[in-house]
C-alpha positions as CSV (number, residue, x, y, z in Angstrom):
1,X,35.3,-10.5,-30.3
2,X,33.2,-9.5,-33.1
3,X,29.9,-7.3,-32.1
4,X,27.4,-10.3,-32.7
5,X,29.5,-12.3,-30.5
6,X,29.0,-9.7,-27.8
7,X,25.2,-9.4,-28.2
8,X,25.1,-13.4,-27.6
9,X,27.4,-13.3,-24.2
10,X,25.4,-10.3,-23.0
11,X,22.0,-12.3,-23.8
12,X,22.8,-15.3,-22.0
13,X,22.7,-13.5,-18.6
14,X,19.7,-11.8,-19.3
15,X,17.9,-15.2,-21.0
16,X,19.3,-16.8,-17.6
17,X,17.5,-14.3,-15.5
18,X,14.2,-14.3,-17.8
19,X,14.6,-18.2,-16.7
20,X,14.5,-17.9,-13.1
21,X,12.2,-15.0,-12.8
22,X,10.0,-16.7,-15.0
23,X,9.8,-20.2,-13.6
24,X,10.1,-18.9,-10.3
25,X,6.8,-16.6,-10.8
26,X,5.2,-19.9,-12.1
27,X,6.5,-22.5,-8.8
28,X,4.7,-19.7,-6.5
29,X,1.5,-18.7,-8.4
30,X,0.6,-22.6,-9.6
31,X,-0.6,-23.7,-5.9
32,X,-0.5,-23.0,-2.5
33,X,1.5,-25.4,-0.8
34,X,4.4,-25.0,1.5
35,X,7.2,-26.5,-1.2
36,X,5.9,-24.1,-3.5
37,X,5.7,-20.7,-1.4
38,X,10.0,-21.4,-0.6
39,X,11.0,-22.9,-3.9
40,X,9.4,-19.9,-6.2
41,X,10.8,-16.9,-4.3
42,X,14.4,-18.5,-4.2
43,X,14.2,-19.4,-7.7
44,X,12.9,-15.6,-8.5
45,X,15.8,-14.2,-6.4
46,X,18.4,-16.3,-8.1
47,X,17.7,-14.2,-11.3
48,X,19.1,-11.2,-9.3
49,X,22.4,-12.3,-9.5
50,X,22.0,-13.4,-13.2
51,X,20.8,-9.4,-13.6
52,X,24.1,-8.6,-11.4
53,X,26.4,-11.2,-13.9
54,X,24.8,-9.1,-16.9
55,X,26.6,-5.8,-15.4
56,X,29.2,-7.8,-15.3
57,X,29.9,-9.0,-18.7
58,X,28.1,-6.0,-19.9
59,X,30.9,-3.8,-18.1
60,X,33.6,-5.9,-19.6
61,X,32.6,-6.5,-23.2
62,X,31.9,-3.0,-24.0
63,X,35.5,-2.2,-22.8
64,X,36.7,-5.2,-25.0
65,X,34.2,-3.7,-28.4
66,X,35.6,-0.2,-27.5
67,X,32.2,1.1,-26.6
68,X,32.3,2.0,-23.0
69,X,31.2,5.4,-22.4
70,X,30.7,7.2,-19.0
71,X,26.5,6.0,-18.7
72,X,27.8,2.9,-18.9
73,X,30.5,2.8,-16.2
74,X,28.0,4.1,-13.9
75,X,24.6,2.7,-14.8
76,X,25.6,-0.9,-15.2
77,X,27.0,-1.0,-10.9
78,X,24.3,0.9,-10.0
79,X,22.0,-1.8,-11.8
80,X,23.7,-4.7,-10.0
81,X,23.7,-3.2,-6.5
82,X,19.9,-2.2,-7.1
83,X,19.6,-5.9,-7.9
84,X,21.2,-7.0,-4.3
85,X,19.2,-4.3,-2.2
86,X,15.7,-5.5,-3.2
87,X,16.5,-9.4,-3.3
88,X,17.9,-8.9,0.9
89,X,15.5,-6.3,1.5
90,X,12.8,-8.8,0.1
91,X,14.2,-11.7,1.7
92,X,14.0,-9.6,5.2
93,X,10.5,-9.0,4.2
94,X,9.2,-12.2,3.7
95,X,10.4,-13.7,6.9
96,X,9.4,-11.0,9.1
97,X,5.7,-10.5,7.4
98,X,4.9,-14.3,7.6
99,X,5.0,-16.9,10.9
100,X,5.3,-20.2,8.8
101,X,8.3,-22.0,8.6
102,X,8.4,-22.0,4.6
103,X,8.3,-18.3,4.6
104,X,11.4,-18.6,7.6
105,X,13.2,-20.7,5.0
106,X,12.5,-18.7,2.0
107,X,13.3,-15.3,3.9
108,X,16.6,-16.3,4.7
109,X,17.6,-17.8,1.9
110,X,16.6,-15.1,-0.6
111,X,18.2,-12.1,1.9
112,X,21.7,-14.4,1.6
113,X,21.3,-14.8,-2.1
114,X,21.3,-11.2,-2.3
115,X,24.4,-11.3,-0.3
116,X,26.0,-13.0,-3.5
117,X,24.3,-10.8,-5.2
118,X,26.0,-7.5,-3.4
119,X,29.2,-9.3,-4.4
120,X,28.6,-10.3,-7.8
121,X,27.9,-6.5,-8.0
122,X,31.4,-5.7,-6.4
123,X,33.0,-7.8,-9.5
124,X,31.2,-5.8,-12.1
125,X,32.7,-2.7,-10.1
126,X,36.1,-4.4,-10.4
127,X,35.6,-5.1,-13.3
128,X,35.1,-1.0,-14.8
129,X,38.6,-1.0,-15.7
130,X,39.3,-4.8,-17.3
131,X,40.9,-3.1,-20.1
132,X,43.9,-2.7,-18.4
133,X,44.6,-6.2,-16.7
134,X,45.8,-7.4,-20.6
135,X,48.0,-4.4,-20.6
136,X,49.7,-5.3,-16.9
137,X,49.9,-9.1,-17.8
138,X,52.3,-8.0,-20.7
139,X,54.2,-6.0,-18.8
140,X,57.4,-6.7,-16.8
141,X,57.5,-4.3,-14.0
142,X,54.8,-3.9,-11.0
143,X,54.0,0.0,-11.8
144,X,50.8,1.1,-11.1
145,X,49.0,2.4,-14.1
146,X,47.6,6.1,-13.6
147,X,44.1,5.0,-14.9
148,X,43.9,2.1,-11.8
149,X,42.4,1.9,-8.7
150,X,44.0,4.1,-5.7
151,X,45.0,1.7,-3.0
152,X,42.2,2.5,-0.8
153,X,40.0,2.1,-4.1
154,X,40.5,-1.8,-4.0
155,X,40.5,-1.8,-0.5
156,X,36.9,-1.0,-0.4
157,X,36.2,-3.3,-3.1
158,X,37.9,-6.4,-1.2
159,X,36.0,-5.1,1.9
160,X,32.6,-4.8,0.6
161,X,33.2,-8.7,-0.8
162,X,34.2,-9.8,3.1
163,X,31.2,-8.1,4.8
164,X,29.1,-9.7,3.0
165,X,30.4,-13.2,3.0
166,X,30.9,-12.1,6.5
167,X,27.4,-11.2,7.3
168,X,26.9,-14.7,5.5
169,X,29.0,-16.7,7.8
170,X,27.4,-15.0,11.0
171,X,23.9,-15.2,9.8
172,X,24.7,-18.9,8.8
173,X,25.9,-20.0,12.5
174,X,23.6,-17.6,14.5
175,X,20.7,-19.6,12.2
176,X,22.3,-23.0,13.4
177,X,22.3,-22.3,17.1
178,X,19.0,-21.9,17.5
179,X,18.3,-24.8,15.4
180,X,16.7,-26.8,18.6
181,X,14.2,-24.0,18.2
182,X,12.6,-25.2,15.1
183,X,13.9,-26.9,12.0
184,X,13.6,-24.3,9.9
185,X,16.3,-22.4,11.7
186,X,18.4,-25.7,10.7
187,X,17.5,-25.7,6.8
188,X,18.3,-22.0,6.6
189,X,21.1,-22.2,8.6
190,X,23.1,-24.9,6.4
191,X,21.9,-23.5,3.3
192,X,23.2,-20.0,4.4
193,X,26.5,-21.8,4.6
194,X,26.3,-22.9,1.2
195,X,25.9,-19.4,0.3
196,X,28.5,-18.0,2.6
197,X,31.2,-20.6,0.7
198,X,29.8,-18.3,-2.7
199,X,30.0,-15.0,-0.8
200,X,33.7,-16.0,0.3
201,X,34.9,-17.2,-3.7
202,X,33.5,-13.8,-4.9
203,X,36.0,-12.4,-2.2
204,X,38.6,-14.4,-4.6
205,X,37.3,-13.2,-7.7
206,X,37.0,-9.7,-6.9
207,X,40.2,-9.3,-5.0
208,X,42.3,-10.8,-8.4
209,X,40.4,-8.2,-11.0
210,X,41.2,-5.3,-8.5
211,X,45.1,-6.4,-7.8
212,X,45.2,-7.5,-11.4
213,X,44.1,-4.3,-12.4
214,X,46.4,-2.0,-10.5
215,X,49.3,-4.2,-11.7
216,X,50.4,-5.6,-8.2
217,X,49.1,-8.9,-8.3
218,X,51.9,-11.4,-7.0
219,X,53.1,-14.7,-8.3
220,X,51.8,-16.4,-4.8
221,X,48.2,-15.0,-5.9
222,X,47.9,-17.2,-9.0
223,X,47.8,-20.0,-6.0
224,X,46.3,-18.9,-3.2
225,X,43.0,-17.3,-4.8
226,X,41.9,-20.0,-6.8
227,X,42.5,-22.6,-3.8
228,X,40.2,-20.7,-2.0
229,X,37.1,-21.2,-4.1
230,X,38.3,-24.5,-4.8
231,X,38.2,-25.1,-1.1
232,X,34.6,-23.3,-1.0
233,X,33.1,-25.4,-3.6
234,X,34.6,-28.7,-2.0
235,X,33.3,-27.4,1.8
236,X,29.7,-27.4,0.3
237,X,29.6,-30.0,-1.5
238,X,31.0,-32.5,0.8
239,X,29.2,-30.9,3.8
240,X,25.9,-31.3,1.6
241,X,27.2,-35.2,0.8
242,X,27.5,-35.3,4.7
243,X,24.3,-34.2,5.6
244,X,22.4,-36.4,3.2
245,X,24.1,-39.5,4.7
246,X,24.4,-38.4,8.1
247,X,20.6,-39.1,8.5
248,X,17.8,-40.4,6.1
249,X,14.9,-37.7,6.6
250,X,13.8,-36.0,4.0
251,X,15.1,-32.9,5.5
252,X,19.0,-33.8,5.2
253,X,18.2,-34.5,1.9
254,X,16.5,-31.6,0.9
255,X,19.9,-29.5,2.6
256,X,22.0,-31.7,0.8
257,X,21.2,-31.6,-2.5
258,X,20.9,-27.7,-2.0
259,X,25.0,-27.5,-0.4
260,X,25.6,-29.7,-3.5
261,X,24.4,-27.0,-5.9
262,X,25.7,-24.1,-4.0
263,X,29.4,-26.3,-4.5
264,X,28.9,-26.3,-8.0
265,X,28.3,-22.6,-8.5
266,X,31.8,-22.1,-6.5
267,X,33.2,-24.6,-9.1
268,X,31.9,-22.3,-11.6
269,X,33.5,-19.1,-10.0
270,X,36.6,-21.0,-10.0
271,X,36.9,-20.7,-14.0
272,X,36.7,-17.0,-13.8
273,X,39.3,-17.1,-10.7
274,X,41.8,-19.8,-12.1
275,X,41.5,-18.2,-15.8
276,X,43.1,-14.7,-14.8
277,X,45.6,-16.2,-12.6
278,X,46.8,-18.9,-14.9
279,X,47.3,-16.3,-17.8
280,X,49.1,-13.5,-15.8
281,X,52.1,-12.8,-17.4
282,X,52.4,-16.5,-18.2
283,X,51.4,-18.5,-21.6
284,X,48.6,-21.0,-21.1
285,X,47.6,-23.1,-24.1
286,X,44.5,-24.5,-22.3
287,X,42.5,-21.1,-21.8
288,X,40.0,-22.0,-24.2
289,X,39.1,-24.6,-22.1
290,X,38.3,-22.9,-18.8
291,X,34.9,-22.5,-19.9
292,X,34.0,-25.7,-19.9
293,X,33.8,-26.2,-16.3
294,X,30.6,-24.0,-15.5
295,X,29.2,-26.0,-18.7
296,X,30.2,-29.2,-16.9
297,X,28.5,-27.9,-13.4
298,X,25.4,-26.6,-14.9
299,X,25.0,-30.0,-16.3
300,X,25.3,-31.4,-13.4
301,X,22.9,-29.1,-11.5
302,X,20.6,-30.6,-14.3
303,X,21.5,-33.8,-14.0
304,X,20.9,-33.4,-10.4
305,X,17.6,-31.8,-10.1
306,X,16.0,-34.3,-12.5
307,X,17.1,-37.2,-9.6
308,X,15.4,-34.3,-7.6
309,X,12.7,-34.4,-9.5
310,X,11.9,-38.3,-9.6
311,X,12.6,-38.1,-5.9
312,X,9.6,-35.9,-5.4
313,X,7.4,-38.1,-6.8
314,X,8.0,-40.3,-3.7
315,X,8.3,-37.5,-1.1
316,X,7.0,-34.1,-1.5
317,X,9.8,-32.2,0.2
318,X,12.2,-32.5,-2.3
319,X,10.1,-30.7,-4.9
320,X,12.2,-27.9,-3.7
321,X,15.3,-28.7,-4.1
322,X,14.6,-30.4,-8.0
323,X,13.7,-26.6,-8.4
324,X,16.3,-24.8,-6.7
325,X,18.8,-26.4,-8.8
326,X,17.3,-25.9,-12.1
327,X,17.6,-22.1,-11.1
328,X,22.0,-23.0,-10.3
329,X,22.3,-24.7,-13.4
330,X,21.3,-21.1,-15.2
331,X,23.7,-19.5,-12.8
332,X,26.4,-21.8,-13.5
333,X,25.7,-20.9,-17.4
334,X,25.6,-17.3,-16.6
335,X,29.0,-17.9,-15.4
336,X,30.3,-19.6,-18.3
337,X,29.3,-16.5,-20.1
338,X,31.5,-14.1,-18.3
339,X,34.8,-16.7,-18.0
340,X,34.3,-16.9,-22.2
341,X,34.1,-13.1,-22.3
342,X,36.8,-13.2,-20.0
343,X,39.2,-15.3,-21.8
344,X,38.4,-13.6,-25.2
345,X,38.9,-10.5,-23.7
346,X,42.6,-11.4,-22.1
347,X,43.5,-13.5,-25.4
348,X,42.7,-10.9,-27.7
349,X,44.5,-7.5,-26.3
């Protein structure tokens, strides 16, 4: 990878985020109605995890260029956990300061985004010590490199990824129990899932950098972690197909097309996921294609929220979720970022 190379793949996470900080700033300050007050903080927060992605690929290529120093190893974690802390302690403000149900939604949903966020974070953690995952894949034995991750090292890591998509799955189900209460609690609550299925492929991603990196990653791995974001993407998207047909309000549909877009960014986690397993000690002639598939998902996040888009000129409710996939659309191109740094970084050690 040559150094302008570099400067492009760490750009595109940053553009990305000047995207949704951007157009989510304009949503919220060009009116006051309740479509606009949800849809422009979650688009805003979305570019937290586009800041977390940019530690992420910033963390990697500089290992990759050969110009990753001590500042670096520390600052860029520190940035993305920064990043997670203010978008869930601004989520938690902005449904506890306000009694309307489009602040409830918002609240929620921004607080679970910087969930994701808090794991996206624990990748770029992972991820401080990539340059030694090409030097395992060629190797022949399971040794454990001294430079690697103690045992209870990647432990934490794993763990931090699970309480999170933990605390996502909890606060997704406790939210849907007390949907008779208002249906607000019902919006956030299946859209929390959607983010949960996210929280719980991060789990995937995270756990295969850290094993990968300490050299004791196992031939049953290269299956079992990318079927479980595979599974996560297919769980929201069919559950947001579901709840689209299972009832024609306006409501369903709003949730659906929202689980549909929170599939696709699993879809686009899956690249990352099934690059590094597929090229573990093993030839695979197709790596340069891996990156196509968050291309293919952002496109259809596009493709998506301009249906959205015509649909809100016939009902005002799904102004939100036209907008809300716009904002996936730049994560899933943030994503195919990293998987091209990824696989030029494992193709070229």
């Amino acid at each position: 990878m040559n150094y302008g190379i570099s400067v492009l793949f760490r750009a595109i996470p940053l553009l990305m985020a000047l995207f949704c900080f951007g157009y989510g700033t304009f949503i919220y300050v060009l009116g006051d109605d309740p479509s606009r007050l949800v849809a422009g903080p979650v688009v805003f927060s979305l570019g937290m995890i586009c800041i977390a992605l940019f530690a992420t690929a910033a963390t990697i290529i500089r290992q990759i260029i050969h110009t990753y120093g001590r500042n670096s190893k520390y600052a860029l974690p520190i940035i993305a956990y920064l990043s997670a802390v203010i978008t869930i302690i601004g989520g938690i403000v902005i449904f506890s300061t306000s009694d309307t149900p489009g602040a409830f939604v918002a609240g929620h949903v921004v607080a679970g985004v910087g969930l994701i966020t808090t794991c996206v974070a624990t990748a770029a953690t992972s991820s401080t010590r990539f340059s030694l995952i090409p030097l395992n894949s060629k190797a022949n034995g399971h040794d454990i490199p001294q430079e690697a991750f103690t045992d209870s090292q990647e432990r934490l890591l794993k763990g931090v990824a699970v309480v999170a998509s933990g605390a996502a799955w909890i606060w997704a189900f406790v939210l849907l129990g007390q949907s008779e209460i208002h249906p607000a609690y019902f919006v956030a609550g299946h859209v929390m899932i959607g983010l949960a299925c996210i929280c719980t492929s991060l789990i995937a991603l995270v756990a295969t950098i850290a094993r990968q990196v300490r050299n004791v990653y196992s031939a049953n791995e290269r299956n079992r972690w990318p079927r479980l974001v595979l599974l996560m993407g297919t769980v929201s998207l069919f559950w947001g197909v579901f709840v689209i047909f299972a009832d024609s309000s306006t409501t369903n549909g709003v949730i659906g097309y929202i689980m549909i877009g929170l599939g696709l960014v699993c879809y686009s986690i899956s690249s990352k996921v099934i690059l590094l397993a597929k090229i573990w000690r093993h030839e695979f002639k197709l790596s340069n294609r891996i990156p196509m598939i968050p291309i293919l998902t952002a496109l259809t996040c596009l493709f998506l929220a301009a249906f959205a888009f015509e649909l809100g000129t016939i009902h005002e409710d799904y102004f939100i979720p036209a907008r809300v996939l716009a904002g996936l659309g730049a994560i899933c191109f943030t994503l195919f970022s990293i998987v091209s740094i990824l696989e030029s970084g494992t193709s070229t050690q």
